[in-house]
C-alpha positions as CSV (number, residue, x, y, z in Angstrom):
1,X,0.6,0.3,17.3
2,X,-1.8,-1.6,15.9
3,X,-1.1,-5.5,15.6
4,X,-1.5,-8.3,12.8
5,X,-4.8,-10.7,11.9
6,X,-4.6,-14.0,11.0
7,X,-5.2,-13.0,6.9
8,X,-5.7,-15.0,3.7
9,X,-2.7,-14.6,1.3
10,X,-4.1,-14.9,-2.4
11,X,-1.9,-12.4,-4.5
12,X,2.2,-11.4,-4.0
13,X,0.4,-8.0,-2.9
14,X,-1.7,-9.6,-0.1
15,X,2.3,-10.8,0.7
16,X,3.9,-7.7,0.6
17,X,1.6,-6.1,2.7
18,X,1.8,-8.4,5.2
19,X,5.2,-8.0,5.3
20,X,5.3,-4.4,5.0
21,X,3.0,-4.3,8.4
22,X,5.3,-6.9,10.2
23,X,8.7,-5.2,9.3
24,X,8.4,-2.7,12.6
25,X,6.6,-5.9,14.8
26,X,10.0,-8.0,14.0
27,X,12.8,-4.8,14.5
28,X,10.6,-4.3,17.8
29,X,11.2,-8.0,18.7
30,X,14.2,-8.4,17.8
31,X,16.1,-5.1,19.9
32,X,14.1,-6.5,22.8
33,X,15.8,-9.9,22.9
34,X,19.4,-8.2,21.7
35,X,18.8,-5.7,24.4
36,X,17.7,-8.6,26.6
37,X,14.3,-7.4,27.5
38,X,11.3,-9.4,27.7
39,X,9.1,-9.1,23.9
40,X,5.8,-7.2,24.6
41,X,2.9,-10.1,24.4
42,X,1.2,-7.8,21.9
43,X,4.6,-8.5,19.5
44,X,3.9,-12.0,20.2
45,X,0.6,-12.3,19.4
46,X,1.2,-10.8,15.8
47,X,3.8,-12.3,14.9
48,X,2.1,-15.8,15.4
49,X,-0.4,-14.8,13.6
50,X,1.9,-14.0,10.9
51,X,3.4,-16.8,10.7
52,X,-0.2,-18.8,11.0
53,X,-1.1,-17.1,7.7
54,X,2.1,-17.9,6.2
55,X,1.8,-21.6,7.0
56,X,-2.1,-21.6,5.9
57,X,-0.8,-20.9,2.1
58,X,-2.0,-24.8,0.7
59,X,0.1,-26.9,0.1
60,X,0.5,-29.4,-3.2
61,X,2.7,-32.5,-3.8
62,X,5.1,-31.4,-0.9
63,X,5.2,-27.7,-1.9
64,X,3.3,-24.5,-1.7
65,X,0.8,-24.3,-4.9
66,X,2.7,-22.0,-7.1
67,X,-0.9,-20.3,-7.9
68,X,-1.4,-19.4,-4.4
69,X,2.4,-19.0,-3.1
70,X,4.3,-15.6,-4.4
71,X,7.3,-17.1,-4.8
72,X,6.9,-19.1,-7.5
73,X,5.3,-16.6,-10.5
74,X,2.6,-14.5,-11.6
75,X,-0.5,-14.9,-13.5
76,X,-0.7,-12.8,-17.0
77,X,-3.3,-9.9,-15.6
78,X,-5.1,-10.3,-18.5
79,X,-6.0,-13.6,-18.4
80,X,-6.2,-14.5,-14.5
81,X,-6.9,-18.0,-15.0
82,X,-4.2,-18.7,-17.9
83,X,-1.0,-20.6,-16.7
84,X,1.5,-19.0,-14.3
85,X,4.7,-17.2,-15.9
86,X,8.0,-18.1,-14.9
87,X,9.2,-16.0,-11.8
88,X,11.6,-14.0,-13.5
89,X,9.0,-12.8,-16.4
């Protein structure tokens, strides 16, 4: 199985997709340690890059910059610069 780069999160799809390719990395990981076997250094290596790409999202006034961070709202596709829309529209 192939394992997980350090990427650049810009968009919720760049997100998903991360997630999506961790989701089997993580169930791997975590039957291992409930099993109590030892977590292939291959699993370990992705996953911290994982989380290094999560934590390189920047940061703003204590927070994650909403226009950066997919959990705060979407840009209007058809004006990609225009303010963000609330989460739920």
């Amino acid at each position: 199985m192939a394992g997980i780069n350090r990427v650049e999160l810009k968009t919720l799809k760049d997100f998903y997709a991360l997630m999506a390719a961790s989701r089997d990395l993580r169930r791997r990981a975590v039957a291992a340690i409930l099993n109590g076997d030892k977590v292939d250094g291959g699993i370990l290596a992705s996953l911290s890059n994982l989380l290094e790409s999560l934590e390189a999202v920047p940061e703003e006034e204590g927070g994650k910059r909403p226009d950066h961070y997919p959990g705060y709202g979407l840009r209007d596709r058809r004006d990609p610069q225009g303010p963000l829309l609330p989460s739920g529209g």
